[in-house]
PyMOL Python script that loads the backbone (N, CA, C, O; Angstrom):
from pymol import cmd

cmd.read_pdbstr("""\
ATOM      1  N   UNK A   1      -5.881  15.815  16.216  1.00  0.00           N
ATOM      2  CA  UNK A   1      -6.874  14.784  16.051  1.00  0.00           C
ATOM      3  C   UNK A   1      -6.546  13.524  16.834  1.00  0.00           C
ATOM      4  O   UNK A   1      -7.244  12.553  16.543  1.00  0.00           O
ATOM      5  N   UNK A   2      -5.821  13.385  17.569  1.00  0.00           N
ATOM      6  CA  UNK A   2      -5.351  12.337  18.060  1.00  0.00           C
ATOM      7  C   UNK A   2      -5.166  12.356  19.625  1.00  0.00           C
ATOM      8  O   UNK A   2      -4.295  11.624  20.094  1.00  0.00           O
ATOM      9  N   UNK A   3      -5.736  12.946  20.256  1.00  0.00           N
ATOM     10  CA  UNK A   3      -5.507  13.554  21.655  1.00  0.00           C
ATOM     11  C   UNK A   3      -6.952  13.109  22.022  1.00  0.00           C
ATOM     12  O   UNK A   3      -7.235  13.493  23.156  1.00  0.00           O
ATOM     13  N   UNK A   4      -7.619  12.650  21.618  1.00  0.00           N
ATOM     14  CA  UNK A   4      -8.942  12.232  22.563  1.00  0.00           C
ATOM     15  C   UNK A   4      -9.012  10.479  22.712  1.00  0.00           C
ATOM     16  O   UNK A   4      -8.220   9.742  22.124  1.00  0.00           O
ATOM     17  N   UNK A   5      -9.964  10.058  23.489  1.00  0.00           N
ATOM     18  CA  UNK A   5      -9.137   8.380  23.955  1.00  0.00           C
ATOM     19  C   UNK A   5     -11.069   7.851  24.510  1.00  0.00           C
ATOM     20  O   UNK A   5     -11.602   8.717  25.205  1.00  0.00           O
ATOM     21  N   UNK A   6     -11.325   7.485  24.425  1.00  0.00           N
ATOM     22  CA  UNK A   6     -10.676   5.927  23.839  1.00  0.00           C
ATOM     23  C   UNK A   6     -10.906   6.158  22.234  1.00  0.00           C
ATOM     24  O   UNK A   6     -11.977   6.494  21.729  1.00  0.00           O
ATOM     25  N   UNK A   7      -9.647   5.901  21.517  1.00  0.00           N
ATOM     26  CA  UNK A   7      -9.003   5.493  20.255  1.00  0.00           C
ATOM     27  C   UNK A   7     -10.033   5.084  19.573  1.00  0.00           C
ATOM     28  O   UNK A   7     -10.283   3.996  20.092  1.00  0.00           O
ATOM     29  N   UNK A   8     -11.109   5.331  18.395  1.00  0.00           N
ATOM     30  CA  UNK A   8     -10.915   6.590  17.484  1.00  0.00           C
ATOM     31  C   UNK A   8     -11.243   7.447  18.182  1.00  0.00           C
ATOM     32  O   UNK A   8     -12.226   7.160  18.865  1.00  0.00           O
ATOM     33  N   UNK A   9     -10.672   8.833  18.387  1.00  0.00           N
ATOM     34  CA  UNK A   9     -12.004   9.893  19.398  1.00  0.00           C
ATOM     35  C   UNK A   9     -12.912  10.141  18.407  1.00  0.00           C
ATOM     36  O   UNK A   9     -12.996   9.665  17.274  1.00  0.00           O
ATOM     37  N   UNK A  10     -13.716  11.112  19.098  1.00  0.00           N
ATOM     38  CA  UNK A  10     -14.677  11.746  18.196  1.00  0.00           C
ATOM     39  C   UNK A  10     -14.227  12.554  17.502  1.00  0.00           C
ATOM     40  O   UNK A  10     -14.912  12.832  16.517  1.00  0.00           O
ATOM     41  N   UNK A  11     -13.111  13.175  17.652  1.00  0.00           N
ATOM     42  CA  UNK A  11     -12.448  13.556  16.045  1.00  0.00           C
ATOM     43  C   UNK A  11     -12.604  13.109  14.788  1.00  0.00           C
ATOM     44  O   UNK A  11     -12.993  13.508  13.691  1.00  0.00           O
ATOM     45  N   UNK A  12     -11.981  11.723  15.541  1.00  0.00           N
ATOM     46  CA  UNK A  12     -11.669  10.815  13.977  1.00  0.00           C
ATOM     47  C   UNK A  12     -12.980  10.098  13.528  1.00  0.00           C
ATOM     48  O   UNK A  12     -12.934   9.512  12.446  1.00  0.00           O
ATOM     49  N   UNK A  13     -13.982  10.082  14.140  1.00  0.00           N
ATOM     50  CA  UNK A  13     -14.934   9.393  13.660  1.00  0.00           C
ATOM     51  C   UNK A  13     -16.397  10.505  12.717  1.00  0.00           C
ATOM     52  O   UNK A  13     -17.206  10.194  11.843  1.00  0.00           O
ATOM     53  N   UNK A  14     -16.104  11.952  13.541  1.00  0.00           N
ATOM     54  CA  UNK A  14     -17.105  13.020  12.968  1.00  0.00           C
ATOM     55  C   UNK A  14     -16.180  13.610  11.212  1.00  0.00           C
ATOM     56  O   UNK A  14     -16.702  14.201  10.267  1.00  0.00           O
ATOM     57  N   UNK A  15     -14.638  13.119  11.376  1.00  0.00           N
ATOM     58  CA  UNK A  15     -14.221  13.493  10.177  1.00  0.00           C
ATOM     59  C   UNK A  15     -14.438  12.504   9.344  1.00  0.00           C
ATOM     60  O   UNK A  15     -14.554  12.888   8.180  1.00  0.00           O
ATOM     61  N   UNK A  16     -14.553  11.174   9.534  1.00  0.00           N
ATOM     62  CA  UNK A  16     -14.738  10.211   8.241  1.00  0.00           C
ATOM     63  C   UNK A  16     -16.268  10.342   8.205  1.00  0.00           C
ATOM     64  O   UNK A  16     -16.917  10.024   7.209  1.00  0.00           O
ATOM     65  N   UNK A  17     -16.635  10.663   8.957  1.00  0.00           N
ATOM     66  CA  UNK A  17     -18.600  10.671   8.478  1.00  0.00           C
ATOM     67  C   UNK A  17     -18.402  11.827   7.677  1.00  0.00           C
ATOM     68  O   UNK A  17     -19.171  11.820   6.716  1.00  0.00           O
ATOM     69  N   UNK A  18     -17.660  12.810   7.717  1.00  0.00           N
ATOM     70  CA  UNK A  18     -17.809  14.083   6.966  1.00  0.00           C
ATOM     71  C   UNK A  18     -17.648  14.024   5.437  1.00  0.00           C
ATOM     72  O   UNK A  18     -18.324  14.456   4.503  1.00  0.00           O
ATOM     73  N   UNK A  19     -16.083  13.075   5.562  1.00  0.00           N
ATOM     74  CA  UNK A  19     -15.226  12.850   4.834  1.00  0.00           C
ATOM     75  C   UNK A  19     -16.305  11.624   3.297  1.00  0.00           C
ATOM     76  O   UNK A  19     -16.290  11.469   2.076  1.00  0.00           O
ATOM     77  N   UNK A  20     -17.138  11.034   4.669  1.00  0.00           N
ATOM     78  CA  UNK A  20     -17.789   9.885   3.646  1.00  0.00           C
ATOM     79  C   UNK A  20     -18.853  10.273   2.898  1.00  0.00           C
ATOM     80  O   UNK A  20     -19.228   9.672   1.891  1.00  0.00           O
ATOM     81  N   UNK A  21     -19.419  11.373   3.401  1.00  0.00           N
ATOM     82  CA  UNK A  21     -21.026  11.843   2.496  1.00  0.00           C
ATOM     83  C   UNK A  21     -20.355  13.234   1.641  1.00  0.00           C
ATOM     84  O   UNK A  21     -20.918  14.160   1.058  1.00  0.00           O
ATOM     85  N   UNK A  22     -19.121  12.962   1.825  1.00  0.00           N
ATOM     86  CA  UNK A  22     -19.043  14.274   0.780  1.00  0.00           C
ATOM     87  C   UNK A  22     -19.237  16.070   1.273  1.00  0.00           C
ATOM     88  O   UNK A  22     -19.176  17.121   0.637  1.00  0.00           O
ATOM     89  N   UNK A  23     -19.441  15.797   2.432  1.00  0.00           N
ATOM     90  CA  UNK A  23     -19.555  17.487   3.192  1.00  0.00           C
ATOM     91  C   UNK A  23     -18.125  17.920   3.547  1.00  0.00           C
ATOM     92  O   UNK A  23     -18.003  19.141   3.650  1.00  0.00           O
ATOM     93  N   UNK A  24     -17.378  17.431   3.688  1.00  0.00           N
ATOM     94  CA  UNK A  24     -15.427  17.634   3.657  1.00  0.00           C
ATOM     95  C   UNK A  24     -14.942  17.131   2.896  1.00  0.00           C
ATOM     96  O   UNK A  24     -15.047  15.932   2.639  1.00  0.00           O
ATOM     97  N   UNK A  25     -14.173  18.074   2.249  1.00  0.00           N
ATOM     98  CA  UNK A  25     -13.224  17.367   0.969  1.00  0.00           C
ATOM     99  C   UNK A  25     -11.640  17.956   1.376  1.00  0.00           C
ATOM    100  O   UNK A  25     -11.473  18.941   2.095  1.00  0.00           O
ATOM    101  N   UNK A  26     -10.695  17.273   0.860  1.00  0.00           N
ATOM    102  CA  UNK A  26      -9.427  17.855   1.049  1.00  0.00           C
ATOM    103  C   UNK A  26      -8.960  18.350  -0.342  1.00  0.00           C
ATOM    104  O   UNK A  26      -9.320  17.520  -1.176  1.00  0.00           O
ATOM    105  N   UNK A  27      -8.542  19.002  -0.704  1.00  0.00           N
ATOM    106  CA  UNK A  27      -6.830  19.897  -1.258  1.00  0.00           C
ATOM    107  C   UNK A  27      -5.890  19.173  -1.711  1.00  0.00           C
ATOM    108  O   UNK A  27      -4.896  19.554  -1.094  1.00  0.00           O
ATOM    109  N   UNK A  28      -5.542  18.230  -2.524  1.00  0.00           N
ATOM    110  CA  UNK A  28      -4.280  17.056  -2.836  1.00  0.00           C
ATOM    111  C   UNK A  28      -3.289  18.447  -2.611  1.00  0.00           C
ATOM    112  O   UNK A  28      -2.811  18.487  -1.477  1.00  0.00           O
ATOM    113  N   UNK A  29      -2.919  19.549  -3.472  1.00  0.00           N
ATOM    114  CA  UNK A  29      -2.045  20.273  -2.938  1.00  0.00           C
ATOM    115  C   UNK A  29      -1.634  20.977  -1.589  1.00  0.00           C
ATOM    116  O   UNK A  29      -0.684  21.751  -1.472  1.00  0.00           O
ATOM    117  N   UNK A  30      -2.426  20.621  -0.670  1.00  0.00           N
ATOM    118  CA  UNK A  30      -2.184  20.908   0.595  1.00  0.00           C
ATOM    119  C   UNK A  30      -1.210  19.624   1.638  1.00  0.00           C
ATOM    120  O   UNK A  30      -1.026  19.690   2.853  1.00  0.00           O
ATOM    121  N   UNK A  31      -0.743  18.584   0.732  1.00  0.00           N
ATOM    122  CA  UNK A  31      -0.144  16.984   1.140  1.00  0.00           C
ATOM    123  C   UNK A  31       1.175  17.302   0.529  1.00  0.00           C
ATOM    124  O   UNK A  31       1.350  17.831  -0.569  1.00  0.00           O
ATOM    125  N   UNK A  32       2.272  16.832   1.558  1.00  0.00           N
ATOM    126  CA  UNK A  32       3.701  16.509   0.924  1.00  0.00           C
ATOM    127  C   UNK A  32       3.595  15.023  -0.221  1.00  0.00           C
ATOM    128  O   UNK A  32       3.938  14.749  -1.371  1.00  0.00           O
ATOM    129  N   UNK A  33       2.934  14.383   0.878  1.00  0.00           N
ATOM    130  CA  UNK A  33       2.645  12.770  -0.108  1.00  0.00           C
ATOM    131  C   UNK A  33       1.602  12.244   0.032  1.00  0.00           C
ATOM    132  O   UNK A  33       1.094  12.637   1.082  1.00  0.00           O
ATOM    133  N   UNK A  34       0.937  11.481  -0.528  1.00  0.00           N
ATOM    134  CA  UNK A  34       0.066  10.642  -0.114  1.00  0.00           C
ATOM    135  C   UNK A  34       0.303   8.934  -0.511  1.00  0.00           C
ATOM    136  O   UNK A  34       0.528   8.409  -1.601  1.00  0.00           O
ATOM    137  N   UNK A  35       0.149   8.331   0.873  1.00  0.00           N
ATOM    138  CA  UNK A  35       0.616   7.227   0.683  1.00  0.00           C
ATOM    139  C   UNK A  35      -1.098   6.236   1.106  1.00  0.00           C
ATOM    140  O   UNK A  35      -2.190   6.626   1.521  1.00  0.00           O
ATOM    141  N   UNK A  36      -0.517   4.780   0.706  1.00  0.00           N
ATOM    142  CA  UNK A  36      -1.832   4.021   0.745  1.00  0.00           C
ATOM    143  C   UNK A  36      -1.519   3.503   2.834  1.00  0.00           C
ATOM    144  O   UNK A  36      -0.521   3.950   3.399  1.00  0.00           O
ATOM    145  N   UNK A  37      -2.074   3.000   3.257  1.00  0.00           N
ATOM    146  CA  UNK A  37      -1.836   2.118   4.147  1.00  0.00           C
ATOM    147  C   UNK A  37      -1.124   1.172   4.474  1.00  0.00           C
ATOM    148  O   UNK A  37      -0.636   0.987   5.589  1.00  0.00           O
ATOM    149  N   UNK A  38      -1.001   0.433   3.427  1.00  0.00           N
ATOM    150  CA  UNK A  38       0.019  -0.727   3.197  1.00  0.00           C
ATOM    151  C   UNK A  38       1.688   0.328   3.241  1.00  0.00           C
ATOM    152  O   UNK A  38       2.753  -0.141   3.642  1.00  0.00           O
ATOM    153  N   UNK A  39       1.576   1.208   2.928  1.00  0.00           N
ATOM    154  CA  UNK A  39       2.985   2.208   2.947  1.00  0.00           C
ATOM    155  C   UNK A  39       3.535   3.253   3.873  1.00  0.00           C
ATOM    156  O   UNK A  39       4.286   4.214   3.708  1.00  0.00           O
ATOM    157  N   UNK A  40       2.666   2.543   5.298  1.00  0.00           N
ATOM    158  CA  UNK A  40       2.429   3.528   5.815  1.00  0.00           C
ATOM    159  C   UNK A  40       4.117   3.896   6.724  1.00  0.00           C
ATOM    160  O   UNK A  40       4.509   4.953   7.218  1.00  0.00           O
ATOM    161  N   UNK A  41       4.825   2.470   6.644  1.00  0.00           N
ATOM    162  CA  UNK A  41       6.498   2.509   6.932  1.00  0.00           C
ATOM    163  C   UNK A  41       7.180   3.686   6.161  1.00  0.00           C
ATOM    164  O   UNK A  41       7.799   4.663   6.581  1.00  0.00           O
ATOM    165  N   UNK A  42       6.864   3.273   4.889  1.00  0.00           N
ATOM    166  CA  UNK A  42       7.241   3.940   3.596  1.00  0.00           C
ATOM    167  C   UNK A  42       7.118   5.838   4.145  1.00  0.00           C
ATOM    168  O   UNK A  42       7.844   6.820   4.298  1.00  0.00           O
ATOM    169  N   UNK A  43       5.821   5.463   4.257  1.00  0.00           N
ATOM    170  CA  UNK A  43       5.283   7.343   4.447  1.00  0.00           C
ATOM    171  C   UNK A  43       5.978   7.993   5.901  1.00  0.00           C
ATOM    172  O   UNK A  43       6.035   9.212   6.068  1.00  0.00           O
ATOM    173  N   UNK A  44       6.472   7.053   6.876  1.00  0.00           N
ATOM    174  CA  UNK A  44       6.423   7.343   8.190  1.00  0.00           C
ATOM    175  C   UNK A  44       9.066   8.182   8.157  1.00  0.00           C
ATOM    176  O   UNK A  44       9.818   8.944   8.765  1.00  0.00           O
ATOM    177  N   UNK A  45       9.066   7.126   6.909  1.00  0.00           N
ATOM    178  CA  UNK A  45      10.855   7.419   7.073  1.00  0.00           C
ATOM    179  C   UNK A  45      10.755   9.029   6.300  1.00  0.00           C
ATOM    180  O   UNK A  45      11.752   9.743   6.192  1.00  0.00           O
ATOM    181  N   UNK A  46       9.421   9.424   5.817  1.00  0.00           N
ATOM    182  CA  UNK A  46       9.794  10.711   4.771  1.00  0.00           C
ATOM    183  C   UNK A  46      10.276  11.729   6.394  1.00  0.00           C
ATOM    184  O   UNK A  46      10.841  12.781   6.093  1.00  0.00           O
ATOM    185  N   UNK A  47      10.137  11.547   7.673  1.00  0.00           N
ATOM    186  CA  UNK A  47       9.876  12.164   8.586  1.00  0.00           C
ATOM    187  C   UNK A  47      11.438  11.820   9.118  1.00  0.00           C
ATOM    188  O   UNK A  47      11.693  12.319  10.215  1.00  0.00           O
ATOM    189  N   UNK A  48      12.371  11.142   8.578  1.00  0.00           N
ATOM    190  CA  UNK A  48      13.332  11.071   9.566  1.00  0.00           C
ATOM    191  C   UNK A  48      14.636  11.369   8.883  1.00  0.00           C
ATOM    192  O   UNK A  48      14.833  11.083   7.702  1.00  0.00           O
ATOM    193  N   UNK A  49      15.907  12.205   9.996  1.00  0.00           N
ATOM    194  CA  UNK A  49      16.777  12.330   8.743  1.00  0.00           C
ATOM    195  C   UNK A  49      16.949  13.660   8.483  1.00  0.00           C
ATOM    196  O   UNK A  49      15.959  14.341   8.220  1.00  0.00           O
ATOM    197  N   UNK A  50      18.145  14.189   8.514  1.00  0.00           N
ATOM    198  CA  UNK A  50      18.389  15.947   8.060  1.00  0.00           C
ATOM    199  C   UNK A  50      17.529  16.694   7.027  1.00  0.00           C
ATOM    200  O   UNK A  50      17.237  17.886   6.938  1.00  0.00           O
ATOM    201  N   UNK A  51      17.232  15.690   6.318  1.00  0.00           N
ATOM    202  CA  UNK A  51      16.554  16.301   5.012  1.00  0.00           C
ATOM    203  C   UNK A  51      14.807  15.718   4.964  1.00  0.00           C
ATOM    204  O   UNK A  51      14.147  15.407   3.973  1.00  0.00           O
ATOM    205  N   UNK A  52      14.494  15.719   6.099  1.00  0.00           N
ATOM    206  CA  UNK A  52      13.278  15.105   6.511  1.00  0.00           C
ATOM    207  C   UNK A  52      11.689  16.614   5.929  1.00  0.00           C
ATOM    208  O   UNK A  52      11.587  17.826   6.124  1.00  0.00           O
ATOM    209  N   UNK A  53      11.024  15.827   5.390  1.00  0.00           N
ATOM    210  CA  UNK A  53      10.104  16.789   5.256  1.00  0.00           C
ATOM    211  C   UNK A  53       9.062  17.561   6.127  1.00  0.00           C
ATOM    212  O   UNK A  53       8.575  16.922   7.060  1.00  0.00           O
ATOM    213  N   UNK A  54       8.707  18.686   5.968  1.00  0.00           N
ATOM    214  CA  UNK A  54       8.044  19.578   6.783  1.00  0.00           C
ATOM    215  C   UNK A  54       6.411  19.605   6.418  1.00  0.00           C
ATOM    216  O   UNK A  54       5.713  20.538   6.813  1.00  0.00           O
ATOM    217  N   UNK A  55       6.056  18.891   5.908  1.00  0.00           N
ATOM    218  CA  UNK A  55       4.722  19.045   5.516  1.00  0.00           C
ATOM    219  C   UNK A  55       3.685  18.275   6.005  1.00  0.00           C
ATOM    220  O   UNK A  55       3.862  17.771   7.114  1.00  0.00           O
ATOM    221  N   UNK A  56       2.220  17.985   5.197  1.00  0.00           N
ATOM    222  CA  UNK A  56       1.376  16.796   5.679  1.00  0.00           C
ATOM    223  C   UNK A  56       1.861  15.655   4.643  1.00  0.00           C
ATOM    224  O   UNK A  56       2.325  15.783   3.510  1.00  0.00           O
ATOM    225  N   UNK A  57       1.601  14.499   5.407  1.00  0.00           N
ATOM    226  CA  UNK A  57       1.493  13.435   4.891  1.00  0.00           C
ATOM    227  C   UNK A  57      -0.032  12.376   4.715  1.00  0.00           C
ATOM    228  O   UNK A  57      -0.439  11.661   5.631  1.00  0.00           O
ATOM    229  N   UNK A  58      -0.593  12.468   3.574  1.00  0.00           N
ATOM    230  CA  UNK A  58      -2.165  11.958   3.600  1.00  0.00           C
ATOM    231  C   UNK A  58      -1.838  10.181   3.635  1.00  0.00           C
ATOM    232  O   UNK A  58      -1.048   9.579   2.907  1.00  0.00           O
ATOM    233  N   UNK A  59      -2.685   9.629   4.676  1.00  0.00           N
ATOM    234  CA  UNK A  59      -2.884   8.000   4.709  1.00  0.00           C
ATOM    235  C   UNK A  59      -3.800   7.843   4.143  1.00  0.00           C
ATOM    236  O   UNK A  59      -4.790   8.481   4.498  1.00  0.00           O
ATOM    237  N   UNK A  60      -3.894   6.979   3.070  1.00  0.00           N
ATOM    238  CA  UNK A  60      -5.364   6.711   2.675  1.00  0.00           C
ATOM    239  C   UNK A  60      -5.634   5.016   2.669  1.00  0.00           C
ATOM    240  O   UNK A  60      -4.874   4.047   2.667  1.00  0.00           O
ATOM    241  N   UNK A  61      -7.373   5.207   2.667  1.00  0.00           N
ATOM    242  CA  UNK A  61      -7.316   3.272   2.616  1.00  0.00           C
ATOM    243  C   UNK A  61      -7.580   2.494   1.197  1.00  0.00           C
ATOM    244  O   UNK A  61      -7.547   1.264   1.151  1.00  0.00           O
TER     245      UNK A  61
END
""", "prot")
cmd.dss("prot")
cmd.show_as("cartoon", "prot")
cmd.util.cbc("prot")
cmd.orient("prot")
């Protein structure tokens, strides 16, 4: 989702329209964590480190 430019691509903008009327929903069990925005430092160290996690990490606003 992050490979198209200029920054949001149309990725990111056809998934929050999706995301906003309710036609895509996510899975909470499909997330290692979900962190707010303000945590997004917080959410970004679960990634660093021998014992670093392998999963998704959900940003939310």
């Amino acid at each position: 989702m992050s490979c198209s430019s200029p920054f949001p691509g149309e990725e990111w903008t056809e998934t929050a329209h999706f995301f906003a009327n309710g036609a895509l929903k996510y899975i909470p069990e499909m997330f290692h964590a979900v962190y707010g925005l303000r945590d997004v430092r917080e959410a970004f160290k679960e990634f660093e480190g021998e014992n670093s996690i392998k999963g998704r990490i959900l940003l939310t606003i």
